[in-house]
KOLBALO-733636 format. One record per residue (C-alpha): y, x, z. Coordinates in steps of 0.5 Angstrom, whole numbers, padded with zeros to 4 digits, always signed. Layout:
YXZ;...
END
This chain:
+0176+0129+0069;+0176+0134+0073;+0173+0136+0080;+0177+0137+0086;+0175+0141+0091;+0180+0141+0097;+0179+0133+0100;+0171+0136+0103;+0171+0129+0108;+0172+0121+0106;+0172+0115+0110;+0169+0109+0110;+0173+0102+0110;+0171+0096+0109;+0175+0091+0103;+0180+0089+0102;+0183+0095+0107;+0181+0101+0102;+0184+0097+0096;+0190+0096+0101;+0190+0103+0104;+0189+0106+0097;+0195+0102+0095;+0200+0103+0099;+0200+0097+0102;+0196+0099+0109;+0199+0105+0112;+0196+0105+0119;+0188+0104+0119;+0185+0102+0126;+0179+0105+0130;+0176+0105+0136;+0176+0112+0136;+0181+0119+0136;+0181+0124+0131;+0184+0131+0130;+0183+0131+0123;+0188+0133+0118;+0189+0133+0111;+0187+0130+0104;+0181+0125+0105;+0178+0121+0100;+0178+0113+0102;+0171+0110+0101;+0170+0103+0099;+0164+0100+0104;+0159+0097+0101;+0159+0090+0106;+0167+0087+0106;+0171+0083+0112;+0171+0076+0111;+0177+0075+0116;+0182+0071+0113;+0188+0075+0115;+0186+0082+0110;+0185+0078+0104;+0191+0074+0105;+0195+0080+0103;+0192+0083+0097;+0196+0082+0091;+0193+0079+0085;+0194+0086+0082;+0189+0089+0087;+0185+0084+0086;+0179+0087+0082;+0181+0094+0086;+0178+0090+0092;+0172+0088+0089;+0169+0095+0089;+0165+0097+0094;+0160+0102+0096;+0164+0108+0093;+0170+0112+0093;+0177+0109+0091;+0183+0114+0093;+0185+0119+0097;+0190+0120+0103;+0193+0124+0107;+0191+0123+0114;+0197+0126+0118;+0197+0123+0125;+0192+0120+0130;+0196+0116+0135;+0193+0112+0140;+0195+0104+0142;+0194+0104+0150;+0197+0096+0150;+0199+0091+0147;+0206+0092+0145;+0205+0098+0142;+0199+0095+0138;+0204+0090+0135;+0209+0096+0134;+0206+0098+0128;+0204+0091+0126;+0207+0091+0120;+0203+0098+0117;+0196+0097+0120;+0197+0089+0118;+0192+0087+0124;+0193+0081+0129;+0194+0081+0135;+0187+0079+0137;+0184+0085+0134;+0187+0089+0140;+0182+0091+0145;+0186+0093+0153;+0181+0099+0153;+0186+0102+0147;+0185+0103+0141;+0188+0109+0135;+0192+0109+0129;+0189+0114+0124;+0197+0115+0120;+0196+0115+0112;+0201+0118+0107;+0201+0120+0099;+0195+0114+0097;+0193+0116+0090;+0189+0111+0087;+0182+0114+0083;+0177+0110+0079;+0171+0108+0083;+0165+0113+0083;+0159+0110+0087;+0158+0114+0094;+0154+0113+0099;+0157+0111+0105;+0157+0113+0113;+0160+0112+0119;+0166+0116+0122;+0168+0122+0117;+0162+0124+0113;+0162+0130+0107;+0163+0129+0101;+0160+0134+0095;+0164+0133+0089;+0168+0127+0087;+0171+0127+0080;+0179+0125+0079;+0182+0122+0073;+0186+0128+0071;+0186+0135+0071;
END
């Protein structure tokens, strides 16, 4: 195990979206708010999950203990783009990679933080926070 210094900011998501971010299988996360951050972020599993039924329905038996993990970090991302959903339709464009349903949309807007290079890691315990928090040093396996 090393440590790794270049990922210096995590964000908090609840389960089974972490495990499916950090998979692959969600490449859009949705917030109520922009960012202009860039860059490698640590994807934290948070410590109270979603109980909707349409973000379970989509984990694979292969994520399934990935999606039990909570309160610590599990991956990492590159976050390479925030775009924002102005309606609707927009929203439902990209449907298929932010795998939320269309009651999900709020008519004031909504954005799509853009995630490439998901890398998996074994969980390490890390408190959580809101929006992008700091994190100190995280140890990955490798290296």
């Amino acid at each position: 195990m090393s440590m790794e210094k270049p990922t210096q900011f995590a964000i908090s998501i609840k389960q089974p979206w972490a495990a499916l971010v950090v998979a692959g299988h969600k490449t859009i996360e949705i917030r109520r708010w922009p960012t202009a951050r860039r860059g490698r972020v640590w994807i934290h599993a948070a410590r109270v999950p979603d109980n909707r039924v349409e973000g379970w329905r989509r984990v694979p038996n292969s994520l399934a203990d990935l999606s039990q993990l909570h309160g610590g970090i599990i991956g990492s991302v590159d976050l390479t783009d925030c775009v924002k959903y102005a309606d609707l339709a927009a929203f439902l464009s990209d449907q298929a990679h932010h795998c939320n349903e269309a009651e999900w949309f709020e008519p004031k807007g909504l954005y799509g933080f853009k995630f490439t290079e998901p890398r998996m890691q074994p969980f390490q315990a890390y408190p959580g926070w809101f929006r992008f928090f700091k994190v100190e040093a995280v140890a990955t396996a490798g290296g």
